[in-house]
PLY file of the C-alpha trace (Angstrom):
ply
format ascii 1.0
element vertex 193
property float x
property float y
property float z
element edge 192
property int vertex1
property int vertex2
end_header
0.00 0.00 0.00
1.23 3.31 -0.34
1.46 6.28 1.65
0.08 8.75 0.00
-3.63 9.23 0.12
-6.61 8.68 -2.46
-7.10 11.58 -3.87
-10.97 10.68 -4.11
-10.96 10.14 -0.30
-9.45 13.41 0.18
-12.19 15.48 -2.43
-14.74 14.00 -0.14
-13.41 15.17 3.48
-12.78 18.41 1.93
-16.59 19.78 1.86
-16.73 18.87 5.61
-13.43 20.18 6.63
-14.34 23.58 5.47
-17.62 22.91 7.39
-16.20 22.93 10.18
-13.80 25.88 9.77
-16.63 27.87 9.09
-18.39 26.95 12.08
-15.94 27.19 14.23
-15.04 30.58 12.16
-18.87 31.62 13.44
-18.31 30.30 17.37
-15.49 32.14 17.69
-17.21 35.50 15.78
-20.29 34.70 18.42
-18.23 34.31 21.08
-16.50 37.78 20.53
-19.59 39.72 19.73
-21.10 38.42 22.89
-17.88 39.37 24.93
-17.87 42.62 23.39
-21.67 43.47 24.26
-20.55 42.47 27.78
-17.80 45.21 27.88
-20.05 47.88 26.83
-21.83 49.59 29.58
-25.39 52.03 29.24
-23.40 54.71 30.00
-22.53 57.81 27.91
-19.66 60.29 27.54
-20.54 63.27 29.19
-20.66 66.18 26.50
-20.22 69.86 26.43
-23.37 71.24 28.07
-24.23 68.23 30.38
-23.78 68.26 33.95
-20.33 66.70 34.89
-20.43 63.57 36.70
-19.34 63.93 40.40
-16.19 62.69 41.83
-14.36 62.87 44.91
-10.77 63.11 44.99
-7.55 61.97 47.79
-4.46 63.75 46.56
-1.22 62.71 46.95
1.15 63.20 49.66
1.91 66.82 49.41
-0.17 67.88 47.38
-3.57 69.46 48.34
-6.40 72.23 47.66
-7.77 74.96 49.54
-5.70 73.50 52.80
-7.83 69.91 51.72
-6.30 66.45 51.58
-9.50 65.18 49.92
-12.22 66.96 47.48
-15.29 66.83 45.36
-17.02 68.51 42.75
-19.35 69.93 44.86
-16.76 71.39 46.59
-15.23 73.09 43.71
-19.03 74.41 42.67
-18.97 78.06 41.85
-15.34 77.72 40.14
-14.12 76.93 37.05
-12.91 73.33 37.13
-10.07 72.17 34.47
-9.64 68.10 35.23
-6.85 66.61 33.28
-6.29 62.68 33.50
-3.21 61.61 32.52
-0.57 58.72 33.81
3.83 59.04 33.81
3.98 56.30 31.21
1.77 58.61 28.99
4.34 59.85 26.23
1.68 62.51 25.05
0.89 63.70 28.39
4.67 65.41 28.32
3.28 67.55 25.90
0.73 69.47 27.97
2.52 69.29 31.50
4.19 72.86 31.29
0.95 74.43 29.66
-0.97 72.82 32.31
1.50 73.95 35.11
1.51 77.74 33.85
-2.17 77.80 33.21
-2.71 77.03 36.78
-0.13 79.73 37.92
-1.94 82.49 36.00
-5.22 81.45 36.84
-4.83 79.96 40.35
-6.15 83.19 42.57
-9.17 83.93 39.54
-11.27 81.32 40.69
-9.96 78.47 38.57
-9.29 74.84 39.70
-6.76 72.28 37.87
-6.84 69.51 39.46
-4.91 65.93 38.06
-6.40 62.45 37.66
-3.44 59.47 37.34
-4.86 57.09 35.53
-3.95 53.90 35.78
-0.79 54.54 36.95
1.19 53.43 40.73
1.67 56.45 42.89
5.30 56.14 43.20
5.48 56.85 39.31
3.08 59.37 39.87
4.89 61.74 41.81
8.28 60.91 39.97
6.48 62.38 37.18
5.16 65.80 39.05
8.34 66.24 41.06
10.12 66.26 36.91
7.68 68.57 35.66
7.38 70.83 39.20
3.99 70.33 39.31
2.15 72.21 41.85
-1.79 71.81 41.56
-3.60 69.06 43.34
-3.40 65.51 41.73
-5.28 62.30 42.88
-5.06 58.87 41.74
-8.31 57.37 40.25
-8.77 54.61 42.16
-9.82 51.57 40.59
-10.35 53.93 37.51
-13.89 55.14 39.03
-13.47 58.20 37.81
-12.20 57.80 34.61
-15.28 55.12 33.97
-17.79 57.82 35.07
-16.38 60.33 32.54
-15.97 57.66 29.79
-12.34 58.34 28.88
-11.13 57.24 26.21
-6.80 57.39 26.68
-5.03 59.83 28.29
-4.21 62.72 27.89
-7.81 64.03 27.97
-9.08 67.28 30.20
-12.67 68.18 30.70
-13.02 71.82 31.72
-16.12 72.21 33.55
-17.88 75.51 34.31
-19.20 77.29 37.41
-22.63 75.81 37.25
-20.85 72.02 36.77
-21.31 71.73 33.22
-18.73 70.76 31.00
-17.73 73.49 28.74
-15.03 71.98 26.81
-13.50 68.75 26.32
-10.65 67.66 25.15
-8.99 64.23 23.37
-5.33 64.41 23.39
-3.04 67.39 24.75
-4.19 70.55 25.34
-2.53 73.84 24.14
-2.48 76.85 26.83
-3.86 78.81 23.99
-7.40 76.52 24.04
-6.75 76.74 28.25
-6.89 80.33 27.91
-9.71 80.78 25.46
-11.94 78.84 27.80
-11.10 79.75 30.94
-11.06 83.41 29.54
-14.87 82.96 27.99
-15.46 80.70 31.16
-14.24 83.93 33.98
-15.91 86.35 31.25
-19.44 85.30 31.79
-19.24 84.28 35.64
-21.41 81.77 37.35
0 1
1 2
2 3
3 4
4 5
5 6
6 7
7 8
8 9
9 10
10 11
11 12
12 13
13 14
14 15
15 16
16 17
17 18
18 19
19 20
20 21
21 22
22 23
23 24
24 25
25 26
26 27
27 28
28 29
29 30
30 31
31 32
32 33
33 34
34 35
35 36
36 37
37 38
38 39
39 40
40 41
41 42
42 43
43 44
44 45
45 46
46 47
47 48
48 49
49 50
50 51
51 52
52 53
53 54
54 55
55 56
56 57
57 58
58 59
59 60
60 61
61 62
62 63
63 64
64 65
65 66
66 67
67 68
68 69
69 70
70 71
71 72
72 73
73 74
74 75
75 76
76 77
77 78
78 79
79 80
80 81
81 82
82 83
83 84
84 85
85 86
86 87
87 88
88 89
89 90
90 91
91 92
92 93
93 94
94 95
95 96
96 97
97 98
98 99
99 100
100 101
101 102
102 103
103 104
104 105
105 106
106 107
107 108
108 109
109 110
110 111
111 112
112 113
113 114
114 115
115 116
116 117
117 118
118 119
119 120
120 121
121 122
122 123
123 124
124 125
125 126
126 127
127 128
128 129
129 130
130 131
131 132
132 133
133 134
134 135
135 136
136 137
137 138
138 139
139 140
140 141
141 142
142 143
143 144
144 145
145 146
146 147
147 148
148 149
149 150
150 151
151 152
152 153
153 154
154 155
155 156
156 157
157 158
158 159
159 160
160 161
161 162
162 163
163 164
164 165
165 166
166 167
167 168
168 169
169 170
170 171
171 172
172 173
173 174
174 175
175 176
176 177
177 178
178 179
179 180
180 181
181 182
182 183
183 184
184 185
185 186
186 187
187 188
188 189
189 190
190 191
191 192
């Protein structure tokens, strides 16, 4: 006998070998759809003009608001709220540190709160990363990313500047310029609470 096969043996298992691929091609599409729904939640990003979601913050060591270890939205009511969330292994978030630093100098005493949200990040990292850049306005981890979840993030860098009333007036994907930080926060402080 010899070792290669019948060819007419073969043509037959081939219709039910590529049966079975293609089911198996359909599990595994099934499988991932129904995974997928899974992951998605009911939840929407919050847009310009919708209330922002609350939070409540614990900064790092050192690094605090009005005299406060810990803050919430509500707290910050009445102000103009610029939230960044960002993490030290975020290349892109070196872009925006300095115009985030000096935007909080300028506007610190006008009724303006920056206030930074590590994402996903361990706090030793963390505050390697503000002692580089000098960072002086309050930062907070989010822990167990509730915060980031509640404002649907999609990456980092992303900042959400929210208004006196605790709307969000302006968001933004990727790093933002100090010439859109003063725009806002100038049309923000312009029209008051």
């Amino acid at each position: 006998m010899s070792d290669i096969a019948n060819p007419i043996e073969q043509s037959k298992n081939a219709p039910r070998s590529m049966v079975r691929i293609v089911v198996w091609i359909l599990v595994i599409g099934l499988l991932a759809l129904f995974g997928w729904g899974l992951l998605q939640t009911n939840a929407t990003r919050p847009e310009v003009g919708q209330q922002a979601p609350a939070f409540d913050l614990e900064f790092f060591d050192g690094y605090e608001w009005n005299g406060k270890t810990a803050a919430s939205l509500d707290d910050m009511q009445g102000q103009v709220v610029v939230m960044n969330f960002w993490a030290s292994w975020c290349v892109e978030c070196r872009v925006e540190t300095d115009d985030l630093e000096a935007a909080w100098q300028k506007y610190a005493d006008q009724g303006v709160v920056f206030v930074g949200v590590a994402y996903s990040d361990v706090e030793p990292n963390s505050i390697e990363y503000m002692k580089e850049f000098n960072v002086s306005f309050p930062h907070a981890p989010d822990l167990g990313t509730r915060i980031s979840k509640d404002y649907e993030i999609t990456g980092v860098p992303e900042t959400f500047i929210i208004d006196q009333n605790g709307e969000i007036a302006h968001v933004q994907i990727g790093p933002i310029s100090s010439g859109t930080l003063d725009s806002v926060i100038g049309q923000l402080l312009a029209r008051g609470g």
